[in-house]
C-alpha positions as CSV (number, residue, x, y, z in Angstrom):
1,X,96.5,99.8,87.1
2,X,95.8,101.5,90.3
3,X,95.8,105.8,90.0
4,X,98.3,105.7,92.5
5,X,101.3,105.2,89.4
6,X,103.8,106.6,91.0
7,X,104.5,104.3,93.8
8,X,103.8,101.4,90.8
9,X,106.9,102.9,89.4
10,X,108.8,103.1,92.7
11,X,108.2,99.5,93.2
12,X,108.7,98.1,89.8
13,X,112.5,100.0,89.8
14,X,113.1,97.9,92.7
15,X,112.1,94.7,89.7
16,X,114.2,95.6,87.2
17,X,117.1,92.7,86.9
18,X,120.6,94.0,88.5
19,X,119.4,96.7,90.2
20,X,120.2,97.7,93.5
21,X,119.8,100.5,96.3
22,X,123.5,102.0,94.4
23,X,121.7,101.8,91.0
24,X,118.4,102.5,91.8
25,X,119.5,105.9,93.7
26,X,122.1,106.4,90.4
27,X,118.8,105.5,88.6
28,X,117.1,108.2,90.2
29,X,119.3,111.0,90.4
30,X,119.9,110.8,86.0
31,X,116.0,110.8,85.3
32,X,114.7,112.0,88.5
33,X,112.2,109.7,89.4
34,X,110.9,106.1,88.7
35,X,108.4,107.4,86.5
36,X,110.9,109.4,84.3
37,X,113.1,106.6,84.2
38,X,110.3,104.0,82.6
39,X,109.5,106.3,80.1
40,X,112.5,107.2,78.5
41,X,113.1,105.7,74.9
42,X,115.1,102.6,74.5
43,X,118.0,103.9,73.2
44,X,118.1,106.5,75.6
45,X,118.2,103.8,78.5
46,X,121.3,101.9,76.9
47,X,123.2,105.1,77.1
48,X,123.3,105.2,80.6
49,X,126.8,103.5,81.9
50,X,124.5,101.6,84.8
51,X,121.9,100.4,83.1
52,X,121.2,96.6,81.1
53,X,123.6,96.6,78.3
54,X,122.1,93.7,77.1
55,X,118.1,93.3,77.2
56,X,115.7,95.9,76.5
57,X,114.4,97.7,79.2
58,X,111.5,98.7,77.3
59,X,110.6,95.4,76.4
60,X,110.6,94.4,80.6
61,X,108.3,97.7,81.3
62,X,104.7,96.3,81.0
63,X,106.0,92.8,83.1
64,X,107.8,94.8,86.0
65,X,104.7,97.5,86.1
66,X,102.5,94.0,86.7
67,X,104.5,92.8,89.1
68,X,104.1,95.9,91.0
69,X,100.9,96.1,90.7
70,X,100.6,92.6,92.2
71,X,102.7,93.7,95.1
72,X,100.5,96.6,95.8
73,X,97.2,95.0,95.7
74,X,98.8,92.0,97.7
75,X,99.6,94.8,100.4
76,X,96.0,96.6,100.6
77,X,94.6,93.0,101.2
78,X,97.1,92.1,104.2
79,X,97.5,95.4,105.5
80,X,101.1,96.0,104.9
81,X,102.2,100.0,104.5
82,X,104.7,100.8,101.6
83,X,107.4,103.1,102.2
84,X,109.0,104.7,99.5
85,X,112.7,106.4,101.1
86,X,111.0,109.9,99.9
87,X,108.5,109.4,102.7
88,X,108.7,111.2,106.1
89,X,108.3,107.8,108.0
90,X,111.0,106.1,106.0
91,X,113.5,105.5,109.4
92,X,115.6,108.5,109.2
93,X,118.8,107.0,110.0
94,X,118.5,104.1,107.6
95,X,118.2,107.2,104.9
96,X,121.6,108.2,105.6
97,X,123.2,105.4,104.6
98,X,125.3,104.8,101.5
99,X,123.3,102.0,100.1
100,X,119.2,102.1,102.2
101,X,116.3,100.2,100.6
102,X,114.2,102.1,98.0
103,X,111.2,100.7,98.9
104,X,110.2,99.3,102.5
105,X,107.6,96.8,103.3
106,X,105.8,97.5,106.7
107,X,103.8,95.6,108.7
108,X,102.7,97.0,111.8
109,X,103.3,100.7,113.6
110,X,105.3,102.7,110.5
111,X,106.2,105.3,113.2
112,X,109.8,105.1,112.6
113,X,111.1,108.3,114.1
114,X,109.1,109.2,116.9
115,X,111.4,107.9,119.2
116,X,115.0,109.2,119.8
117,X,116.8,106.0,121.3
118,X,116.8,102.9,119.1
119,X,119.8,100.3,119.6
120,X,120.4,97.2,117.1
121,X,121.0,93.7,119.3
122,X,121.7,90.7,117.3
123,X,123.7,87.1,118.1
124,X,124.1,83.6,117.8
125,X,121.2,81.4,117.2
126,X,122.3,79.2,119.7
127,X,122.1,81.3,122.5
128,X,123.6,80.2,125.9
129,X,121.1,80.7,129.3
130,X,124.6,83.5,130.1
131,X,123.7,85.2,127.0
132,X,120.1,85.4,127.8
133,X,120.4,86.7,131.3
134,X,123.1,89.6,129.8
135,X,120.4,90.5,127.1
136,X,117.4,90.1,129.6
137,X,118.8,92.5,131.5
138,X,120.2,95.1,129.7
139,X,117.0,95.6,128.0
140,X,115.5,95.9,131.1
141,X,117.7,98.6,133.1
142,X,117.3,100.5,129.6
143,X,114.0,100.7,129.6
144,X,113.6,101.8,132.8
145,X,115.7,104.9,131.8
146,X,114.8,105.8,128.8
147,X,110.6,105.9,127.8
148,X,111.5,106.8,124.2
149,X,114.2,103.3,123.6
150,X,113.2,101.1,120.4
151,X,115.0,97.6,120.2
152,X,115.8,96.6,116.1
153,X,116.5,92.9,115.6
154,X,116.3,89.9,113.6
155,X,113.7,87.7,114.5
156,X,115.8,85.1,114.7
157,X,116.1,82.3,117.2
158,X,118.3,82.7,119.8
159,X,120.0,86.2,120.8
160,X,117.2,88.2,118.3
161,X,114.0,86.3,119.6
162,X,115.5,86.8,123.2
163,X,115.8,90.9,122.3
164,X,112.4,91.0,120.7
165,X,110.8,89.4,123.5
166,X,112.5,91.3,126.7
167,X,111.2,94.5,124.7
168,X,107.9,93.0,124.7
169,X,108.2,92.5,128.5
170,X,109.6,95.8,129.2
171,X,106.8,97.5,126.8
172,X,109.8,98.9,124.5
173,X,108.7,98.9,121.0
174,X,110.6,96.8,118.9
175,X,111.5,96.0,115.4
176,X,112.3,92.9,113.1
177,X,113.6,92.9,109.8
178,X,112.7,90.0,108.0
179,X,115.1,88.6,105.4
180,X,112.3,87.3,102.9
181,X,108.7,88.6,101.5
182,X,105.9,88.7,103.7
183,X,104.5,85.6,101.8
184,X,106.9,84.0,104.2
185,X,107.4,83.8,108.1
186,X,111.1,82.6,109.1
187,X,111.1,80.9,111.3
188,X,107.8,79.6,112.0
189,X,108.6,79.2,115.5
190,X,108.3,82.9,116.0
191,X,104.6,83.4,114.2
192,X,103.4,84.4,118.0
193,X,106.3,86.5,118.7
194,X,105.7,88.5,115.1
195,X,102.3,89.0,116.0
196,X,102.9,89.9,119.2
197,X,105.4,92.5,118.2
198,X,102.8,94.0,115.4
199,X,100.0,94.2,118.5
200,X,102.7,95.8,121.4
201,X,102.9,99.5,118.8
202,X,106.1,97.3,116.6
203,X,106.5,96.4,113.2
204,X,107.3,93.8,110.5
205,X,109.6,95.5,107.9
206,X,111.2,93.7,104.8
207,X,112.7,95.6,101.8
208,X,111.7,92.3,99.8
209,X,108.9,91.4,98.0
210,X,106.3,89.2,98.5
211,X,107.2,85.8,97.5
212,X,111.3,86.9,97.8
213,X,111.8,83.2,100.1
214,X,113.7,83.0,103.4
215,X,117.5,82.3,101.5
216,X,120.9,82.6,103.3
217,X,121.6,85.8,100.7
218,X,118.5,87.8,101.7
219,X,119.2,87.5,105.7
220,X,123.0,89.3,104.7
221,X,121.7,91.8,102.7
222,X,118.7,92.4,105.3
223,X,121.6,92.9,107.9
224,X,122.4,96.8,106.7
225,X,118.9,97.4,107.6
226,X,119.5,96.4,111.1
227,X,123.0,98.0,111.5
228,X,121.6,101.3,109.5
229,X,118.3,102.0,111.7
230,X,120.1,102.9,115.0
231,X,122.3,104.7,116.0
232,X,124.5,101.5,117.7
233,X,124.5,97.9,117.6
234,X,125.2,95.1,120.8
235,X,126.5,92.2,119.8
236,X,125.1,89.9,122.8
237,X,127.4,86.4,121.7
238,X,128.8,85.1,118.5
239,X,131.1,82.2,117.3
240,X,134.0,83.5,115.0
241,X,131.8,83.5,112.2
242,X,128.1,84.3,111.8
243,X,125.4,87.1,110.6
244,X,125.7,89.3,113.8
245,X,129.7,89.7,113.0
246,X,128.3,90.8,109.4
247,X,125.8,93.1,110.9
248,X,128.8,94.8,113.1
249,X,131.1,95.4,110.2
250,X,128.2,96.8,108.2
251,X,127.6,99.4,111.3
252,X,131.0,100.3,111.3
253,X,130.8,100.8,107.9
254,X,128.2,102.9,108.5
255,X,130.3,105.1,111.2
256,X,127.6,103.6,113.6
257,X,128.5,102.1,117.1
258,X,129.6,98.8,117.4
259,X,129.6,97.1,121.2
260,X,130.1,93.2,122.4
261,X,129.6,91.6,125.5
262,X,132.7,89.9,126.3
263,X,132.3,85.7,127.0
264,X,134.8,83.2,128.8
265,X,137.8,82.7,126.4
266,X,137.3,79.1,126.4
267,X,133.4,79.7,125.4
268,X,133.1,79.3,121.3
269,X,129.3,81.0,121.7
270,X,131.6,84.0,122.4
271,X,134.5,84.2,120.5
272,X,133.2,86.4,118.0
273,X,132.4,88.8,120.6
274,X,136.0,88.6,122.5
275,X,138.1,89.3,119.0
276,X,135.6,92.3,118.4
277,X,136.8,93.8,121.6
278,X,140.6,92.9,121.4
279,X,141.0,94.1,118.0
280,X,139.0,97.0,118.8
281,X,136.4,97.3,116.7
282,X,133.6,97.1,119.2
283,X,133.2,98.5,122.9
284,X,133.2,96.3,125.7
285,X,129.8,96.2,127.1
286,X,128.7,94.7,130.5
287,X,125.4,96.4,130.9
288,X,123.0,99.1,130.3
289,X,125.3,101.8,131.8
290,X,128.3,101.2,129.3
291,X,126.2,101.4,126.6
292,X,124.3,104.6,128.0
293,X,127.6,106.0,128.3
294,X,129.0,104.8,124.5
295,X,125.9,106.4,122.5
296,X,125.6,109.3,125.1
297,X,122.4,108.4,126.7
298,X,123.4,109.1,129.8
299,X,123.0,113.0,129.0
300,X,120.0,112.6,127.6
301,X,118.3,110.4,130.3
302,X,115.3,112.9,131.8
303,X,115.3,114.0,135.5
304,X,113.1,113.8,137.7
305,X,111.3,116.8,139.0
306,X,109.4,116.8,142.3
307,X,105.3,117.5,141.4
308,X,102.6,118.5,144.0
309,X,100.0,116.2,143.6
310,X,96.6,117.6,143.4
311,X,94.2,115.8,145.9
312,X,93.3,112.3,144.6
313,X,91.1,109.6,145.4
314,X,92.4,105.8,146.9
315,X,91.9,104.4,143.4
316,X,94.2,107.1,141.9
317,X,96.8,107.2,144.3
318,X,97.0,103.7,143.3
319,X,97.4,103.7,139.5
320,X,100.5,106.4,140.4
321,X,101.7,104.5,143.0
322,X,102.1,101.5,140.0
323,X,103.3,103.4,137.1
324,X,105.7,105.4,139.1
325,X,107.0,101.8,140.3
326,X,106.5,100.4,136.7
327,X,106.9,103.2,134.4
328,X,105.0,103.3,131.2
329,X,102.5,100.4,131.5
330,X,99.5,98.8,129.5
331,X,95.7,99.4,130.7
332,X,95.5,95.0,130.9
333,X,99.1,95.2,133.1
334,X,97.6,98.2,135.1
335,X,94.0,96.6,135.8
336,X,95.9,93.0,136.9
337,X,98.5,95.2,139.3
338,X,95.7,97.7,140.6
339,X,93.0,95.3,140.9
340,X,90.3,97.8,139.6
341,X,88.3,96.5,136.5
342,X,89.1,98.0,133.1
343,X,85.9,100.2,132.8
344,X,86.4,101.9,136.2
345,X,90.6,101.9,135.5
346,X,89.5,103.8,131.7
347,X,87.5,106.8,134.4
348,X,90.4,106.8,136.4
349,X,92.6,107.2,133.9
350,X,90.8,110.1,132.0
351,X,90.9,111.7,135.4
352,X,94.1,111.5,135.9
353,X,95.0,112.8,132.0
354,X,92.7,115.8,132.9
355,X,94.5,116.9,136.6
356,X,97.7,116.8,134.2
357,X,99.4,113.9,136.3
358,X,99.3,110.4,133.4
359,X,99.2,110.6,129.7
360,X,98.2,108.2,127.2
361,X,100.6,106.3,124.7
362,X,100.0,104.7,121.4
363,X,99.1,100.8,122.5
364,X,97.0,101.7,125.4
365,X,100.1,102.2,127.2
366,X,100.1,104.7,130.0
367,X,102.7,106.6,131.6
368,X,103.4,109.4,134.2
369,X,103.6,113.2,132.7
């Protein structure tokens, strides 16, 4: 055993057969923590109306504590984070939910609530080139507006690899949910992309296991997360049946924003979408604006003040001249755009931090103050 028990505990609740997030917070708020609850006496565990009428918990407590402790040292050696929800960077709005994850798996930046602005976009796996552009660019005009947006998504081919990746582009930080153990990458196609992700200031987060596998179940379940992290979700296509439709009842659920973006009537890619909108249970979307306007962004987007520039030299007036064009921008991008090599472009940049006028990011990303 590890002297780190409680978090042992935490994670060998989540083992116990038939319990989920309901039972494990029922768990929890009869005995008051994991701990408590593993110790109690047999007899005082088959009292409870929740709990295993039929096999002795007590009898399963020195398996599930191995099994945790398995986890946890199968975590130290890939550098995955465990969250417990009791933590301050368990994603706030995933907390409120009726039914959140106990424990989350993290691979990656576990910054969940640094930034204000964090929108859900999911779809078909068969995403059309229509669909793409819609999704290309409404990532895009967001993140030109908003320096604090986070995209939540899938991982999934199609609509979710196509969200991921115009994040990436934009530098938005971005987050997949994975619907299996981190044992596991589904699908492998998107290895890069996860990687990617985990290197551009995202994350990797799974409220499974380690060897949980990629099954049809675990990708349902997984979908609350996606719904429950933000505060709406886009639906960018869907056919009349399909995860993303789950995901958007699961926000709504959640009192959470849905929005579609409406498709031809003959398209089947985006019939999903159309009856979301005509039986309204999802806001017609047809770029960044409507949804600025649906979650209220558009009274929270930042002006612009004017700013006398202290004198600067050619090189400085350069890197400005870029990331007033660009907006927040990584040192590689800025060196390729500016032309100055990254040893001089790191003295620049101090510079300018120093006169007040850029300001560093997580990711060696830079922006204007």
């Amino acid at each position: 055993m590890t002297d780190n028990t409680e978090i042992i505990y935490d994670i060998a609740l989540t083992f116990v057969p038939g319990f989920g997030p309901v039972t494990i917070k029922k768990t929890l708020q009869n005995y008051g923590s994991a701990k408590n609850f593993f110790e109690q006496k047999e007899k005082e565990l088959l009292m409870a109306p929740f709990v295993l009428k039929d096999q002795a918990i007590s009898g399963l407590k020195d398996q599930l504590l191995q099994l945790a402790e398995d986890e946890i040292k199968f975590c130290k050696k890939n550098g995955i984070e465990i969250l417990t929800i009791h933590d301050e960077n368990f994603p706030t709005l995933l907390k409120e939910t009726y039914d959140p994850p106990y424990v989350l798996y993290v691979k990656g930046n576990v910054d969940f609530n640094s930034r204000s602005k964090k929108l859900s976009v999911v779809g078909t796996r068969k995403a059309t080139n229509y669909g793409k552009s819609v999704c290309q660019d409404i990532i895009k005009n967001l993140a030109e507006a908003h320096n604090d947006l986070e995209i939540i998504s899938g991982l999934a081919l199609g609509i979710d690899t196509c969200a991921h990746k115009s994040a990436l582009a934009n530098y938005v930080t971005t987050i997949a949910v994975l619907g299996h153990g981190f044992s596991y990458l589904y699908p492998a196609q998107n290895k890069k992309l996860a990687r990617e992700i985990i290197e551009n200031n995202g994350a990797l987060i799974s409220e499974y296991p380690k060897d949980t596998k990629p099954d049809g179940f675990n990708f349902v379940k997984r979908n609350r997360i996606i719904a429950g992290m933000t505060q709406g979700t886009l639906i960018v296509e869907s056919g009349k049946k399909g995860g993303s439709l789950i995901t958007a009842n699961i926000a709504s659920s959640y009192n959470r924003e849905v929005m579609a973006v409406p498709g031809r009537t003959i398209d089947s890619h985006s019939a999903g979408c159309n009856n979301l909108i005509k039986t309204n249970k999802a806001s017609l979307v047809e770029n960044a604006a409507d949804i600025e306007r649906t979650l209220n962004w558009d009274l929270l987007k930042p002006q612009k003040v004017e700013k006398t520039l202290p004198p600067l030299s050619q090189e400085e007036k350069k890197i400005v001249e870029i990331l007033e064009t660009e907006g927040k921008t990584n040192i590689n991008t800025l060196s390729k755009l500016s032309r100055i090599d990254l040893s001089n472009l790191s003295l620049h940049l101090i510079n300018l931090e120093i006169k007040g006028i850029v300001k560093s990011l997580p990711g060696n990303f830079y922006e204007l103050s």
